[in-house]
N, C-alpha and C positions, 0 to 999 in steps of 0.2 A: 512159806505158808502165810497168807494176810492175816493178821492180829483184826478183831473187830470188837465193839464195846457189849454183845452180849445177842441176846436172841433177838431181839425186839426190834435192833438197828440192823440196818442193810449196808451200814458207813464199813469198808473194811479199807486198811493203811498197808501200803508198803510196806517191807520189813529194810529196803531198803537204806544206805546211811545218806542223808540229805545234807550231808558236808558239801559239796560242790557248789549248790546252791545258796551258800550265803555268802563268801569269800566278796566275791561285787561288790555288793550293801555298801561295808565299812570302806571298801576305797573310793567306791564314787561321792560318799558322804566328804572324807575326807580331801581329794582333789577341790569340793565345792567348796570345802569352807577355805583350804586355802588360795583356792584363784577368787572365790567373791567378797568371803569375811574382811580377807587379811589383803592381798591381792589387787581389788578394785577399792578400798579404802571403803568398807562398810562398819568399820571397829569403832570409828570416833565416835560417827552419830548413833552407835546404838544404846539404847537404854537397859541397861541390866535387869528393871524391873521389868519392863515388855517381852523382852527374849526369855527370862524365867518363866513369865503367866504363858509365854503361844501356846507350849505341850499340852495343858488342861482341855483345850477345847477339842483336839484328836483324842484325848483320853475319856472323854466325857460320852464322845462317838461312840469307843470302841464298847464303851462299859453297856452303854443302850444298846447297842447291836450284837452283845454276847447274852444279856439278857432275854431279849426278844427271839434268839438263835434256841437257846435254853427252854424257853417256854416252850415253841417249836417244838422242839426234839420231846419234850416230854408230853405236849398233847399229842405226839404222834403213835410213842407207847403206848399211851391210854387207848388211843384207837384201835390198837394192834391186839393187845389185851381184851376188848372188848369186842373182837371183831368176832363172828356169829362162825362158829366151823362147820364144815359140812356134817349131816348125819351119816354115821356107817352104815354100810349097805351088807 
């Protein structure tokens, strides 16, 4: 039975388990870093400070795009809420 966030949303989730689908991620991460980092001799010239700051600017995406996602979702309730019912007949 689909789990859904309530009356208002139409979003409903698998109850599925989504283990299969992350196992990849971490080895293709890992294969990269060691055939490019370590590998292709990317380690000397990298800057500590540079590689710490790169994440901030995906972070900073994700945060305005979960945002804007939110608002979304909640002017759409209001719509829903607001939306004019038929008269009974």
């Amino acid at each position: 039975m689909p789990r859904s966030f309530g009356r208002a949303t139409r979003l409903t989730f698998p109850t599925a388990p989504a283990a299969p689908a992350w196992p990849p991620a971490p080895n293709a991460y890992g294969i990269s870093f060691v055939t490019n980092f370590l590998g292709a001799g990317e380690y000397p010239n990298a800057d500590p400070a540079i590689l710490m700051g790169q994440p901030y600017a995906r972070v900073v995406v994700l945060q305005v795009v979960l945002k804007i996602g939110m608002d979304l979702v909640a002017h759409e309730r209001e719509r829903i809420k607001l939306r004019p019912t038929a008269p009974a007949v």
